[in-house]
C-alpha positions as CSV (number, residue, x, y, z in Angstrom):
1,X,8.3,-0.5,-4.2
2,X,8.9,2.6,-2.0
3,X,12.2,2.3,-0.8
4,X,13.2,3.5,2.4
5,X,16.3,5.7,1.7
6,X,13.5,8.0,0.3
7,X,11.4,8.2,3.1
8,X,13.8,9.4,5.7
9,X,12.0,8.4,8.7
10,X,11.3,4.6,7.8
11,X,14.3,1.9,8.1
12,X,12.2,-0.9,5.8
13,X,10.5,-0.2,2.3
14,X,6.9,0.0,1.6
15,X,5.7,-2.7,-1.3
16,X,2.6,-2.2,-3.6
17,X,1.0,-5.1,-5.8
18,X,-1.9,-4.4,-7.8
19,X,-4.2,-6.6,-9.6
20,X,-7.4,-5.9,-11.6
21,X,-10.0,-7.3,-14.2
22,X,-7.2,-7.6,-16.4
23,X,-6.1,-10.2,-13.9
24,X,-10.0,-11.7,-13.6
25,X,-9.7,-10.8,-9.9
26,X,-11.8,-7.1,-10.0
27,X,-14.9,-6.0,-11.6
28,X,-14.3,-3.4,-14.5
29,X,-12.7,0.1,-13.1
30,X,-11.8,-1.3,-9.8
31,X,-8.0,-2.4,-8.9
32,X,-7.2,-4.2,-5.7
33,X,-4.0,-3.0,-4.2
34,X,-1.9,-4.6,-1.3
35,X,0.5,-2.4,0.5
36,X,3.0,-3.7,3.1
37,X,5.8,-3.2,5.1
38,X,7.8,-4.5,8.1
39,X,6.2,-2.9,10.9
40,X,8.3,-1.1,13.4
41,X,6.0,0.8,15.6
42,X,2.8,0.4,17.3
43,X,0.9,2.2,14.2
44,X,1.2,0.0,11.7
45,X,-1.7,2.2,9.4
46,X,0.9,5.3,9.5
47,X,3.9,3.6,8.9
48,X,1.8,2.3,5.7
49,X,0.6,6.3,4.6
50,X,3.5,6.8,1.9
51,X,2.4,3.8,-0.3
52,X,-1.6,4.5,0.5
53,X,-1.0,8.3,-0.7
54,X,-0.3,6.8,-3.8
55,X,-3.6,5.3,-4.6
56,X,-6.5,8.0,-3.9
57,X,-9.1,7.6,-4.1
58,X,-9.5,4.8,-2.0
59,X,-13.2,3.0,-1.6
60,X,-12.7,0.7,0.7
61,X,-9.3,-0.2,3.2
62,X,-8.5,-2.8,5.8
63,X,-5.5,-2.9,7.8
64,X,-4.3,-6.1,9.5
């Protein structure tokens, strides 16, 4: 969890799950991540950018 308080522009915090093969969900080396938040603005992807900057490389992302 990212909480808000340390990211002084956002009001909500910013959760991360992860899962991997360990899990039986991934293929060996690969890690599927969910970040979310409460959206509060019509750019849901920014608002999203301090819990994805902790995961680079990323191969593949989809925001809904």
């Amino acid at each position: 969890m990212v909480e808000a308080r340390s990211l002084n522009a956002y009001v909500v915090d910013i959760y991360v799950s992860c899962v991997s093969s360990a899990h039986s969900v991934t293929s060996k080396g690969f890690h599927l991540v969910i970040v979310s938040t409460t959206v509060e603005t019509d750019d849901p992807e920014a608002e999203l950018t301090p819990g994805l900057d902790l995961l680079a490389p990323i191969k593949e992302k989809y925001v809904y």
